[in-house]
C-alpha positions as CSV (number, residue, x, y, z in Angstrom):
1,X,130.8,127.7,183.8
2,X,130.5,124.2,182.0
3,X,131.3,122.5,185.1
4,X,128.9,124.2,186.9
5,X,125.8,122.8,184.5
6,X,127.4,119.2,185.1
7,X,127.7,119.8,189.4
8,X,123.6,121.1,189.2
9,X,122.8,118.9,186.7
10,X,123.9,115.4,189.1
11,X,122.6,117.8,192.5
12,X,119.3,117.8,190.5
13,X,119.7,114.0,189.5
14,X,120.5,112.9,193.0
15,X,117.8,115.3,194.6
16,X,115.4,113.3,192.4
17,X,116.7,109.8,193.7
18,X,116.3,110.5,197.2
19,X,112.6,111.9,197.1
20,X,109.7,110.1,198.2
21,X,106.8,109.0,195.9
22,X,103.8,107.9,196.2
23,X,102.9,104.5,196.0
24,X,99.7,102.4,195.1
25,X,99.0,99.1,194.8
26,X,99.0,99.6,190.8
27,X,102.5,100.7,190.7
28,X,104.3,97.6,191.3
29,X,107.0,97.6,188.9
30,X,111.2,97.7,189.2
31,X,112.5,101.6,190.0
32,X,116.1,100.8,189.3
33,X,117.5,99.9,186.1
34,X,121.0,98.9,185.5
35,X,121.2,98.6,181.7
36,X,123.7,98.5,178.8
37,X,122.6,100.7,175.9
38,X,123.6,100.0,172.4
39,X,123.5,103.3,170.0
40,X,122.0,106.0,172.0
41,X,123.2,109.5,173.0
42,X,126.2,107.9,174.3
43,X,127.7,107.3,171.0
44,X,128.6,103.6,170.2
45,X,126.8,102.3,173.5
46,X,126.8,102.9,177.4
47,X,126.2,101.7,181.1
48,X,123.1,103.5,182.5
49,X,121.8,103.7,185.9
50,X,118.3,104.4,185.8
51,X,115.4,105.3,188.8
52,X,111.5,105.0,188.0
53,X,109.2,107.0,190.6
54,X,105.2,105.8,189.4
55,X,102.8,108.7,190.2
56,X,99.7,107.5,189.2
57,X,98.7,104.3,187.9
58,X,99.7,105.4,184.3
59,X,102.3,107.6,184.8
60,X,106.0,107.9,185.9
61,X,108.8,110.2,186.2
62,X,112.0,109.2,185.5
63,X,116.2,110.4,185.9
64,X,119.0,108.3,183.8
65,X,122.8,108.8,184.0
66,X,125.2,106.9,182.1
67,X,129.0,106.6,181.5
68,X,130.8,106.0,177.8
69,X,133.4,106.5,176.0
70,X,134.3,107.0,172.3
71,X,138.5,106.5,172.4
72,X,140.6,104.8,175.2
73,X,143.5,106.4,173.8
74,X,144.1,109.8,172.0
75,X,145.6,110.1,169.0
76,X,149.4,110.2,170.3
77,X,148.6,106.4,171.8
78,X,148.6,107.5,175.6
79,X,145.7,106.3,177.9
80,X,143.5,108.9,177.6
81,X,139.8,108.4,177.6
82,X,136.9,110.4,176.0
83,X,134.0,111.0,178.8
84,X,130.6,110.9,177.8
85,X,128.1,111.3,180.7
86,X,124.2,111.4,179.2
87,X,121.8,112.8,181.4
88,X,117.9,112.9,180.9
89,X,114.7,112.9,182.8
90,X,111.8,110.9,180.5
91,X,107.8,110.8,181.4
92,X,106.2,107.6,180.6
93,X,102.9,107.1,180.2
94,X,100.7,103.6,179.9
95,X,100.8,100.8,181.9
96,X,103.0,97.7,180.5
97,X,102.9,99.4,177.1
98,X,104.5,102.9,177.5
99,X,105.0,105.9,175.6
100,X,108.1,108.2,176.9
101,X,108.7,111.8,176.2
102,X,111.9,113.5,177.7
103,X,114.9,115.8,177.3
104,X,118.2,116.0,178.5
105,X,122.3,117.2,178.9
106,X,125.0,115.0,177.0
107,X,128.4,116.1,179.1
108,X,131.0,115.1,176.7
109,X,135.0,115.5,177.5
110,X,137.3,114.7,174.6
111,X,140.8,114.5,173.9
112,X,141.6,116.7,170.5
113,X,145.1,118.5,169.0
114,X,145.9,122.1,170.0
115,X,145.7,124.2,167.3
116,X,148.8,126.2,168.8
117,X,151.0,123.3,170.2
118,X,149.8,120.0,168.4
119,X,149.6,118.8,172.5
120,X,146.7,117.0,173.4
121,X,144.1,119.4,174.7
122,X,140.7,118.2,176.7
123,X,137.4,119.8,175.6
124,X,134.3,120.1,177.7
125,X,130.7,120.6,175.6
126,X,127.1,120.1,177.1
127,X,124.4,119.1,173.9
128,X,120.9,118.9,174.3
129,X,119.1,115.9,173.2
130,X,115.2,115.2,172.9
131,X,113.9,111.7,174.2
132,X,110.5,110.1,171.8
133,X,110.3,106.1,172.8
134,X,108.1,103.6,173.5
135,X,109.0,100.6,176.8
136,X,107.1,97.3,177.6
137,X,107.6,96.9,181.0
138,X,106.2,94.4,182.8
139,X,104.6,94.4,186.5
140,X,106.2,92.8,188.9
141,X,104.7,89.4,190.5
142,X,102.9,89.8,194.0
């Protein structure tokens, strides 16, 4: 069922990135962001693709996906990687000074100890997370 939020949740994402918005003369600023975050919702840091789509000359829509991990190897030393995949959308509002406002799904797949066998066992858990910020971004040059 898990899985299922994750394969609609990147349908939704992608959906997003291949719409059309409209464009004016005011809205002259970078839509894609590639971007290391340091802290965050995905843990310790993360890579982050990110797509702007400006609505109106003060307003945009956004969609972020990012990949981290927490542990390169579980606890028994074997190459085994902890996912973590955040997923948001984010409204910003203002013009080179911008407030954002969003919400969005953490996918997180770790390696922990069975309970039963002591083998490693992978765990899947979606958590909600709440987006307040503010972003200088400046215009593009003509």
């Amino acid at each position: 069922m898990q899985f299922n939020h994750l394969l609609l949740a990147l349908f939704l994402l992608n959906f997003i990135s291949n719409g059309n918005s409209q464009e004016t003369d005011s809205t002259n600023v970078n839509k894609n962001f590639l971007h290391l975050q340091a802290g965050g919702v995905g843990g310790y840091g993360s890579l982050n693709y990110e797509r702007l789509f400006p609505l109106k000359n003060d307003f945009s829509i956004g969609g972020r996906i990012g990949l981290s991990t927490l542990r390169i190897n579980d606890y028994t030393t074997q190459f085994n990687p902890d996912l973590l995949i955040p997923m948001s959308l984010k409204l910003l509002f203002g013009k080179e000074h911008k407030v954002l406002i969003g919400a969005g799904q953490l996918f997180s797949n770790t390696v922990n100890a069975s309970q039963l066998t002591g083998q490693p066992k992978r765990e899947t858990h979606f958590h909600t997370h709440l987006l307040i910020g503010y972003r200088y971004q400046k215009k593009m040059a003509k």
